[in-house]
C-alpha positions as semicolon CSV with decimal commas, in nm:
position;residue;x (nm);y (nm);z (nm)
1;X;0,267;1,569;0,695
2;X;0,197;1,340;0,430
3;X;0,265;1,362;0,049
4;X;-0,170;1,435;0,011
5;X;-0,423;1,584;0,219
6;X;-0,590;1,380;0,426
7;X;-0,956;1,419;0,642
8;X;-0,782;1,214;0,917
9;X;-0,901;0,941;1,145
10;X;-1,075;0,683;1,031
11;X;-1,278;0,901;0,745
12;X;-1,255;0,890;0,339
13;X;-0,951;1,019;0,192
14;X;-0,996;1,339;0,004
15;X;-0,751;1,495;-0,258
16;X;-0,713;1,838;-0,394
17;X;-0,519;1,978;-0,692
18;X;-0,282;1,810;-0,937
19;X;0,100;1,864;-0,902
20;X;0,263;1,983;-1,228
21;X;0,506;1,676;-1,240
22;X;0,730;1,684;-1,532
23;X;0,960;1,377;-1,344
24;X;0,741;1,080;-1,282
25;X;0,780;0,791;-1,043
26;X;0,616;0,517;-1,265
27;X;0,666;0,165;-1,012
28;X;0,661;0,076;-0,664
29;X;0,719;-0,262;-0,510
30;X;0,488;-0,417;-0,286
31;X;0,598;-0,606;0,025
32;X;0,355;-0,849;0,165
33;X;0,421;-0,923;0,537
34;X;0,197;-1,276;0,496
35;X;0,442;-1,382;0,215
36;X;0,783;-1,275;0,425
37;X;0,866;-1,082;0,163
38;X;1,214;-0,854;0,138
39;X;1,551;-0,793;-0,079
40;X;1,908;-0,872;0,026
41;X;2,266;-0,750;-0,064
42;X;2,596;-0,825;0,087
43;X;2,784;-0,478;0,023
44;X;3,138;-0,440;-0,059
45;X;3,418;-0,215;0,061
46;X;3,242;0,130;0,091
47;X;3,372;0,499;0,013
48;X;3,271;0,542;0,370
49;X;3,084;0,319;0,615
50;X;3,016;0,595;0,821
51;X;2,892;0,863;0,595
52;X;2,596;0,761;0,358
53;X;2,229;0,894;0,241
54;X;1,912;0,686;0,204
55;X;1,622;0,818;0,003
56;X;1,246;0,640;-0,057
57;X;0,940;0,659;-0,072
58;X;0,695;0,511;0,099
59;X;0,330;0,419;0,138
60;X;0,206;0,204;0,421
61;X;0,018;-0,108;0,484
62;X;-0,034;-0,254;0,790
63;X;0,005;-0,009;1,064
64;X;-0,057;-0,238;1,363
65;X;0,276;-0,423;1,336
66;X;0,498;-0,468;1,617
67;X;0,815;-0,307;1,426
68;X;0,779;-0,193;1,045
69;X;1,175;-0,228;0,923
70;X;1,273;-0,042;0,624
71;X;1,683;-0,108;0,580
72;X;1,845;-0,320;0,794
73;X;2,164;-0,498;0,867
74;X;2,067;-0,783;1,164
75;X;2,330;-0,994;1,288
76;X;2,133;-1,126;1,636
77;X;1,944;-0,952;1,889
78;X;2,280;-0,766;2,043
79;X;2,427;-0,676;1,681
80;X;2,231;-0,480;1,469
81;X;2,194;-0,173;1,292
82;X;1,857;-0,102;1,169
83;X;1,618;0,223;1,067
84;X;1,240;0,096;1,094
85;X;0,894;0,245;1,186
86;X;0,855;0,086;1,592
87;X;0,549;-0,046;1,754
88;X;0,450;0,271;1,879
89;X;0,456;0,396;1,467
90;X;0,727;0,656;1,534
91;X;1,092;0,594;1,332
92;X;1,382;0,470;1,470
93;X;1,728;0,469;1,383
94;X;1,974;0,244;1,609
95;X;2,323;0,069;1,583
96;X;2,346;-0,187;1,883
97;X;2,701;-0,381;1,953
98;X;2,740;-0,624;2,174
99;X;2,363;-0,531;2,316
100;X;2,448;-0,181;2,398
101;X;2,309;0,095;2,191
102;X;2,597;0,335;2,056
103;X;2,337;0,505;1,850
104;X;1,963;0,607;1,893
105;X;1,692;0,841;1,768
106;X;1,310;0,777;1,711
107;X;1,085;1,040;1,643
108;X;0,772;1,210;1,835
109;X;0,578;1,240;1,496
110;X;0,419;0,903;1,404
111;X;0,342;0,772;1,097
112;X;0,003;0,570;1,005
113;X;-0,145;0,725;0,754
114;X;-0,224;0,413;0,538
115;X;-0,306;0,604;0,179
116;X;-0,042;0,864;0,241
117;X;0,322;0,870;0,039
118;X;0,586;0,965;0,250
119;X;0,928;1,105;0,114
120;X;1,164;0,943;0,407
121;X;1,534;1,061;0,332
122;X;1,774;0,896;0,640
123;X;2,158;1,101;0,622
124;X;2,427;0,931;0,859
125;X;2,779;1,121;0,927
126;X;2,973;1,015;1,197
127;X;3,221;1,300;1,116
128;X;2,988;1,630;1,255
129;X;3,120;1,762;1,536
130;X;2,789;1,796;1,719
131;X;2,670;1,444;1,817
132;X;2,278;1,539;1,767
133;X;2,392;1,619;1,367
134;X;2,543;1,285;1,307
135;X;2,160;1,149;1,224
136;X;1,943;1,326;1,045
137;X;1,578;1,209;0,922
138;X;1,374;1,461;0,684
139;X;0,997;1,403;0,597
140;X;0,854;1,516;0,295
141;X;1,155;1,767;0,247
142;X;1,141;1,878;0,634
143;X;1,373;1,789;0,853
144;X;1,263;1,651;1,178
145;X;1,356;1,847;1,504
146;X;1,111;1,696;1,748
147;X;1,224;1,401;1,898
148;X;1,103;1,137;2,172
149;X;1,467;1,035;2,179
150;X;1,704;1,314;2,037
151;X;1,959;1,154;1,788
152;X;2,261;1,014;1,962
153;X;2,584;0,854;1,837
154;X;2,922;0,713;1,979
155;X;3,184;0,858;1,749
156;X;3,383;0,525;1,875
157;X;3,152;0,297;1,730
158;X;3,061;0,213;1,310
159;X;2,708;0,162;1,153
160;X;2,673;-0,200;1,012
161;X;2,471;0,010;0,745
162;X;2,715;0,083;0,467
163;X;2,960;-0,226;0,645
164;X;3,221;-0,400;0,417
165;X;3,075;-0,772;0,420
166;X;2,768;-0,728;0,573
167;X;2,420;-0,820;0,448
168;X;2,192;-0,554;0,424
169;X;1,767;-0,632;0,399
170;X;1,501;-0,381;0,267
171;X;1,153;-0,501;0,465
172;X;1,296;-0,716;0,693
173;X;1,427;-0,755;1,043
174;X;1,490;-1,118;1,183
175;X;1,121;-1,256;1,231
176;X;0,960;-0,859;1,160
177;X;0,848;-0,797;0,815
178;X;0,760;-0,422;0,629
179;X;0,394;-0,443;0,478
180;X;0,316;-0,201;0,195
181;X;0,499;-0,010;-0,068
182;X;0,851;0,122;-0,130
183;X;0,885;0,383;-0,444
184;X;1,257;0,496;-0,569
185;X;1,499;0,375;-0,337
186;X;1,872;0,546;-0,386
187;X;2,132;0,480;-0,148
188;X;2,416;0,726;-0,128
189;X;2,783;0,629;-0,022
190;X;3,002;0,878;0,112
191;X;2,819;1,159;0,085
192;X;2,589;1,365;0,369
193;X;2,302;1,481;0,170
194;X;1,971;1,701;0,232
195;X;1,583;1,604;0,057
196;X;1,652;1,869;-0,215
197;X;1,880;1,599;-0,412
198;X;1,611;1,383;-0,416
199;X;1,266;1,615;-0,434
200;X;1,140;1,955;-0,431
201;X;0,873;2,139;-0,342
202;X;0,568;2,165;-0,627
203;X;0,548;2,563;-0,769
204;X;0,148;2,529;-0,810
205;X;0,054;2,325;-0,527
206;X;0,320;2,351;-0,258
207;X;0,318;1,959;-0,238
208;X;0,679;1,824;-0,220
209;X;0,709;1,621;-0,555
210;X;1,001;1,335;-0,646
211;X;1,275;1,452;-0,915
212;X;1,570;1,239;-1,031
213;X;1,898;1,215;-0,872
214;X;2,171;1,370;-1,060
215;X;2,471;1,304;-0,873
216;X;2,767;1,053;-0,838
217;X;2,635;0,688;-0,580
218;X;2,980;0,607;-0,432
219;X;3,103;0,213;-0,415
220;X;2,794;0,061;-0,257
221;X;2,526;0,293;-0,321
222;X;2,260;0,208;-0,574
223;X;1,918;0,290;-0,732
224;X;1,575;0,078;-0,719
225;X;1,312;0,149;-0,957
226;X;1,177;-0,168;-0,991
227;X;1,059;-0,102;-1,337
228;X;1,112;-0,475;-1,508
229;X;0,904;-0,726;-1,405
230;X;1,012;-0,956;-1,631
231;X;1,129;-1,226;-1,304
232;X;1,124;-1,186;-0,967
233;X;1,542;-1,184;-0,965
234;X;1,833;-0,991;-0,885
235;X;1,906;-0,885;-1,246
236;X;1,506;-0,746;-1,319
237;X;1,268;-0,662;-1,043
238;X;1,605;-0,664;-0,795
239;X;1,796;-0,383;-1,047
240;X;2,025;-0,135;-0,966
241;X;2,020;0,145;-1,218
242;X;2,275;0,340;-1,073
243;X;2,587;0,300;-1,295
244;X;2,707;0,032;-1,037
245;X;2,520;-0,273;-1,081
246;X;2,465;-0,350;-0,718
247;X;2,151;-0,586;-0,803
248;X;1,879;-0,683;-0,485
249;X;1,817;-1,037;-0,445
250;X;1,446;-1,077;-0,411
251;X;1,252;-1,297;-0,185
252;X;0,901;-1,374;-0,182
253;X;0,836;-1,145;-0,398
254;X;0,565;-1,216;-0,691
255;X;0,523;-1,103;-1,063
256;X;0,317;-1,393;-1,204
257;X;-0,001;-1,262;-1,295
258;X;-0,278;-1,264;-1,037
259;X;-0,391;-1,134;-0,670
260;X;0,009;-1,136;-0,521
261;X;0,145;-0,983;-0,772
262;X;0,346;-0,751;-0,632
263;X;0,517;-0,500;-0,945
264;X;0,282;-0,192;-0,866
265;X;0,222;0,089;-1,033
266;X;0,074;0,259;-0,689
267;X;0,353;0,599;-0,696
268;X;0,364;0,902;-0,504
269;X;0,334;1,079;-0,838
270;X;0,029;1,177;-1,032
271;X;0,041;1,066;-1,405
272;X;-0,176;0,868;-1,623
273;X;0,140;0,594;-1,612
274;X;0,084;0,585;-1,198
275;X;-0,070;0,743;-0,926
276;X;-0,153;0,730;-0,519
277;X;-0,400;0,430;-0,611
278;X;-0,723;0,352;-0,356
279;X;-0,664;0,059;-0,085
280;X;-0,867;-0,104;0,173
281;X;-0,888;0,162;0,460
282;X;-0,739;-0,064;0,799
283;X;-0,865;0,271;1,014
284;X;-1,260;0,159;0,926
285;X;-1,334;-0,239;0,968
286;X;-1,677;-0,295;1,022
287;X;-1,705;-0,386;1,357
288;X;-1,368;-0,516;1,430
289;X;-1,465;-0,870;1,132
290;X;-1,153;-0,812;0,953
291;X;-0,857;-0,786;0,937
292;X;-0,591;-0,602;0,629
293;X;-0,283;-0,739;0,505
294;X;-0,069;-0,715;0,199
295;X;-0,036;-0,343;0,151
296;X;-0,408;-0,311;0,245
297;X;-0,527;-0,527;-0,069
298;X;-0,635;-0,873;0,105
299;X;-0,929;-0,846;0,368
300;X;-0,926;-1,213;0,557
301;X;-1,205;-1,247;0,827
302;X;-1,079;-1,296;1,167
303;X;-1,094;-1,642;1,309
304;X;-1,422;-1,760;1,413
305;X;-1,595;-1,406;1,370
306;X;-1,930;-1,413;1,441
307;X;-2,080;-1,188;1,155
308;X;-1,983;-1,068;0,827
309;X;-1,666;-0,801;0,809
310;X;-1,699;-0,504;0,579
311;X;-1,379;-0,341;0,466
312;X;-1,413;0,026;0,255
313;X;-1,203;0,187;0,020
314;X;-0,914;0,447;0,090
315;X;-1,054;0,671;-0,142
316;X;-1,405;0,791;-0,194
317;X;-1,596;0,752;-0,528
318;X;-1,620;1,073;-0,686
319;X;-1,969;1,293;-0,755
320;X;-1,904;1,238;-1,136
321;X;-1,697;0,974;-1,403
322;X;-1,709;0,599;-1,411
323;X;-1,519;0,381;-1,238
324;X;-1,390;0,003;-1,228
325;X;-1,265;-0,240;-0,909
326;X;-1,220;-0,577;-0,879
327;X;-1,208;-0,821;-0,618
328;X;-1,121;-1,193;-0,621
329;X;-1,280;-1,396;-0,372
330;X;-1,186;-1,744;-0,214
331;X;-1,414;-2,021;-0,300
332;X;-1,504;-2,234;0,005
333;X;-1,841;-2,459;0,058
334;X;-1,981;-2,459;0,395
335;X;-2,244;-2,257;0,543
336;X;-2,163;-1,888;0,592
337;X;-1,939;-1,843;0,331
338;X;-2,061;-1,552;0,157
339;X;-1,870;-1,234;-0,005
340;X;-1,977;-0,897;-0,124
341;X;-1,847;-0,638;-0,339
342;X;-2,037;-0,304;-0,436
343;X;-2,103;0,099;-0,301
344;X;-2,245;0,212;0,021
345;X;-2,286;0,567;0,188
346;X;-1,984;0,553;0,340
347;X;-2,117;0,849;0,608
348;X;-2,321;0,580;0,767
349;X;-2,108;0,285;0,806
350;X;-1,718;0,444;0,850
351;X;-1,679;0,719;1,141
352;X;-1,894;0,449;1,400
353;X;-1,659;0,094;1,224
354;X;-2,035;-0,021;1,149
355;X;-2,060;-0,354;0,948
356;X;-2,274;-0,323;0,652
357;X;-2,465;-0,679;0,699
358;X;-2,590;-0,687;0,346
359;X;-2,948;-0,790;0,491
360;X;-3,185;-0,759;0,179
361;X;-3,437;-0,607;0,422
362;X;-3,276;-0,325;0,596
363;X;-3,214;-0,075;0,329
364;X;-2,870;-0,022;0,386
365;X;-2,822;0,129;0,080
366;X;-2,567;-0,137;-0,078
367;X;-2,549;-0,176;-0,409
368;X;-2,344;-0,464;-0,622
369;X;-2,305;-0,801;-0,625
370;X;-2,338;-1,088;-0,325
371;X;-2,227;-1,472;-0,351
372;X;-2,341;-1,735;-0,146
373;X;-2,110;-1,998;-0,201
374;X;-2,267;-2,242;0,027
375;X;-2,607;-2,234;-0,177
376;X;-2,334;-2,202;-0,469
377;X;-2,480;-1,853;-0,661
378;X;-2,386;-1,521;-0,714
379;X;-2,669;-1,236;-0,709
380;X;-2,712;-0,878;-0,804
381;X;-2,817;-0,693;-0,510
382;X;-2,985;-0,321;-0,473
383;X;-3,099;-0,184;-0,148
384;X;-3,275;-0,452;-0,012
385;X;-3,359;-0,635;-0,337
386;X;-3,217;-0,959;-0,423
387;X;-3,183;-1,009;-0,801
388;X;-3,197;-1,339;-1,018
389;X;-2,953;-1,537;-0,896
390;X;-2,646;-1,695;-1,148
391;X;-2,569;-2,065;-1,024
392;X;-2,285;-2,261;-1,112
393;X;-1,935;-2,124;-0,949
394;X;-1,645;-2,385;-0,982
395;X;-1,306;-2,355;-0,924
396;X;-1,126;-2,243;-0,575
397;X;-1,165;-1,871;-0,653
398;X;-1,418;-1,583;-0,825
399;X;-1,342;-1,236;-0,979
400;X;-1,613;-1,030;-0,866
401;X;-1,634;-0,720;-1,130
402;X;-1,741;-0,377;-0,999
403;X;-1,885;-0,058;-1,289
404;X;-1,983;0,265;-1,140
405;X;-2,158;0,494;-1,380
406;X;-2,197;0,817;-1,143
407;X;-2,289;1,018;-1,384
408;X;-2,568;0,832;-1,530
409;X;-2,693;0,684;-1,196
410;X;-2,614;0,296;-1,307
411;X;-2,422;-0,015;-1,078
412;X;-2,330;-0,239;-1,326
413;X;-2,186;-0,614;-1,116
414;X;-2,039;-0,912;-1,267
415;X;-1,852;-1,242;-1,193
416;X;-1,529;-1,408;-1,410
417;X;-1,578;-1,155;-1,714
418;X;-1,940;-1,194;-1,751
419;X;-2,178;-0,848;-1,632
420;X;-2,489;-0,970;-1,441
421;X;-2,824;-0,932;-1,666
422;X;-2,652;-0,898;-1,947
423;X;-2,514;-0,572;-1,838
424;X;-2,275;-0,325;-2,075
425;X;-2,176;-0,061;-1,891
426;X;-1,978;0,104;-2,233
427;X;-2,348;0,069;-2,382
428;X;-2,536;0,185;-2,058
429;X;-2,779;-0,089;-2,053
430;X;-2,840;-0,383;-1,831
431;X;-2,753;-0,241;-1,509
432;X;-2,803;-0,413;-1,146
433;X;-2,916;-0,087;-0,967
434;X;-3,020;0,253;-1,005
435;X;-2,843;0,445;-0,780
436;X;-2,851;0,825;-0,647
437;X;-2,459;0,883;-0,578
438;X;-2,357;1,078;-0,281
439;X;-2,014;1,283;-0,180
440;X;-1,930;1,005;0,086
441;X;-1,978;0,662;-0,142
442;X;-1,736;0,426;-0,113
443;X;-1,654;0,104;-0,275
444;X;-1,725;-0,159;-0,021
445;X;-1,651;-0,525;0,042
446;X;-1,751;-0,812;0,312
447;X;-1,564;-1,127;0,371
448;X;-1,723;-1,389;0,642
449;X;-1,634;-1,697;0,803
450;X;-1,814;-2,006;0,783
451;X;-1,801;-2,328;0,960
452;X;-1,475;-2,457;0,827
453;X;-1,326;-2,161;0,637
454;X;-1,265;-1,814;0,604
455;X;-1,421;-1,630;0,262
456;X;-1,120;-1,360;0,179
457;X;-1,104;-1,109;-0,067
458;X;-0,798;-0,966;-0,339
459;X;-0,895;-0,610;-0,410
460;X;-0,746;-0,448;-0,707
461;X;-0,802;-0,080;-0,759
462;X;-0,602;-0,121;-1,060
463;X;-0,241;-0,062;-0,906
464;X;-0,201;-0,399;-1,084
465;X;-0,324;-0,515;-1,410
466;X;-0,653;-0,576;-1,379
467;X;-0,794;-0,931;-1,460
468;X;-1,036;-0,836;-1,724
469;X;-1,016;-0,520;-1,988
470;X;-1,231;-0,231;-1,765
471;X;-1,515;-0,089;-1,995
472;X;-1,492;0,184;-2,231
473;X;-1,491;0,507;-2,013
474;X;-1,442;0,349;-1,663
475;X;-1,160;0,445;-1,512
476;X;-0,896;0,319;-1,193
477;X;-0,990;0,470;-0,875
478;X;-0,674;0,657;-0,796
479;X;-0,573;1,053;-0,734
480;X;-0,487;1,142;-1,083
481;X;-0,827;1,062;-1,239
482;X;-1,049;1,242;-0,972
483;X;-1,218;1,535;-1,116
């Protein structure tokens, strides 16, 4: 199950009550399967190669990859020891010598719920008597006793995992690549552990809830926060902070400021410092346009697609507050090239993967902001109305700027800082639309490809900074600040 309630399918993701946290997961790190992205280590003599715990959390992106891995040591295609999500979306834990598998187990439950955390705790100990013990897997605090392949391992043989010498990769195996989040990562050496070292289950809401390690880490085990993002390096975003130093080289990974920036504040937790944050929802894409990469943030049109995409938030703007999104789009001339960001009825468009086609005439019910980049403007639309249109974008790249005001009925859109019609959503005046909000809105997108180019969008929900201060009052689309 995962770490929040979810509608399922392809529908909006609904949340209930608040957890009362008093241990807080504040950072996550994002790994971007278009960028390669992953962290190495060559370990050191272990307390015991064969007996070790590994604890994260996790929130998916992509869940149409081929093979998702999550720690892995990879020597070549007969020499490997690896625990990853497989193509099929079910986990797998293997150690393979000399192309013969001396261990095995993948799950029956799969897991591809895109705006879910998962708690993921993996326990290897070669020393139980009962070969079906020496691999356990626990989910959100519950260990997993359906199996498609029942855990199996060859007491004669060692897991690379936890080797003496060998290098071990978080979000990557060989050419395979994890895309989306890991929260909290502690590695354990020499000791068998159970979930309830590493979470417990909520008093008021029964949700199972992170809370801090207190134990010892053995030789090679370690602890990833990834709290400093001073540099993408060993010694910052890389950091052990167990007592033993045992630093992650990064690679591919980005903190400069801007759309791949990949320091998150996106957590299982729900705090004003972080929370489960909104993404792009890969289950709903408008007729098939699109297509979702780095941790659901980056909608890219699909080669040659022969009508505008439309992409729709995780998470579905609530009947009350104001809220904020951005969305930085690519800047191509040529005809076609269009993008859109702004709120739809999301009841209309996401259970039949309908593209919104932004025509002015249809009443589709779309509200924000459209840019035509081959006539070179930007426009505030409203349900079939095109407003005055703002000429003039340079540069390879525009910020769109998205202001809900449910509670006062207002769409405020804007472009590189500036609101459209001299809009001020803190003052409530100079609004783009009037708008009558419904249960199912959603923030919504389009990207498009022209004759030469594809127009792609960055979304940012606010899981990183955001590229210009919100307005007074609006607030990040994530679980914590739902009413």
């Amino acid at each position: 199950m995962p770490f929040l309630g979810t509608t399922g399918g392809g529908s909006v993701k609904q949340y209930g009550g608040q957890a009362s946290l008093v241990y807080f997961i504040k950072n996550s790190l994002r790994f971007r399967e278009s960028a390669s992205a992953y962290l190495n280590r060559t370990f050191g003599t272990p307390t015991n190669n064969n007996t070790w715990t590994f604890s994260t959390w996790m929130k998916r992106g992509s869940v149409t990859s081929s093979g998702t891995p999550i720690f892995v040591v990879y020597v070549d295609g007969n020499n490997y020891t690896n625990f990853t999500i497989d193509s099929n979306q079910q986990m797998n834990f293997a150690i393979v010598t000399s192309g013969s598998a001396r261990a095995n187990s993948i799950t029956s439950q799969v897991f591809r719920d895109p705006s879910a955390w998962y708690h993921v705790v993996l326990v290897a100990n070669r020393a139980e008597a009962t070969e079906a013990n020496r691999i356990k897997m626990y989910i959100n605090g519950v260990q997993v006793t359906a199996w498609a392949t029942a855990p199996t391992w060859n007491n004669s043989y060692d897991s690379a995992i936890n080797g003496n010498g060998q290098v071990h990769r978080i979000g990557n195996r060989s050419t395979a690549y994890f895309d989306g989040y890991l929260g909290e990562i502690n590695f354990i050496d020499g000791q068998a552990l159970t979930p309830s070292s590493f979470g417990k289950t909520d008093a008021v809401t029964g949700q199972w809830i992170p809370k801090k390690f207190a134990s010892t880490y053995g030789t090679n085990g370690f602890y990833l926060k990834f709290a400093d993002a001073s540099a993408a390096t060993a010694a910052a975003i890389g950091k052990d902070s167990s007592p033993n130093g045992n630093n992650w080289t990064p690679n591919n990974i980005s903190v400069t400021a801007g759309a791949t920036y990949d320091a998150m504040i996106d957590s299982p937790t729900l705090s004003a410092v972080a929370s489960n944050y909104a993404t792009l929802n890969p289950l709903a894409l408008g007729t098939s346009q699109t297509s979702l990469t780095e941790g659901n943030l980056y909608a890219i049109p699909l080669t040659g697609a022969s009508n505008w995409g439309t992409v729709f938030s995780s998470i579905a703007i609530p009947t009350s507050g104001k809220w904020y999104v951005e969305a930085v789009a690519t800047v191509f001339a040529g005809s076609g090239n269009n993008s859109g960001l702004g709120v739809v009825d999301g009841s209309t468009f996401i259970p039949t993967n309908t593209t919104v086609l932004y025509n002015y005439t249809t009443g589709e019910g779309f509200d924000g902001i459209l840019c035509h980049l081959f006539s070179d403007y930007v426009a505030p639309v409203s349900d079939g109305v095109v407003g005055t249109n703002v000429t003039g974008i340079t540069g390879t790249s525009v910020n769109l700027m998205l202001a809900l005001d449910v509670d006062n009925g207002k769409v405020y859109a804007g472009y590189n800082g500036t609101w459209l019609n001299s809009g001020n959503p803190a003052g409530n005046t100079g609004e783009v639309a009037l708008r009558t909000f419904v249960a199912n809105d959603v923030v919504a997108g389009h990207t498009s490809w022209g004759t030469t180019n594809n127009q792609s969008q960055y979304f940012n929900f606010g899981q990183r900074p955001f590229a210009y201060t919100p307005p007074s009052g609006f607030k990040s689309l994530n679980a914590y600040n739902l009413p």
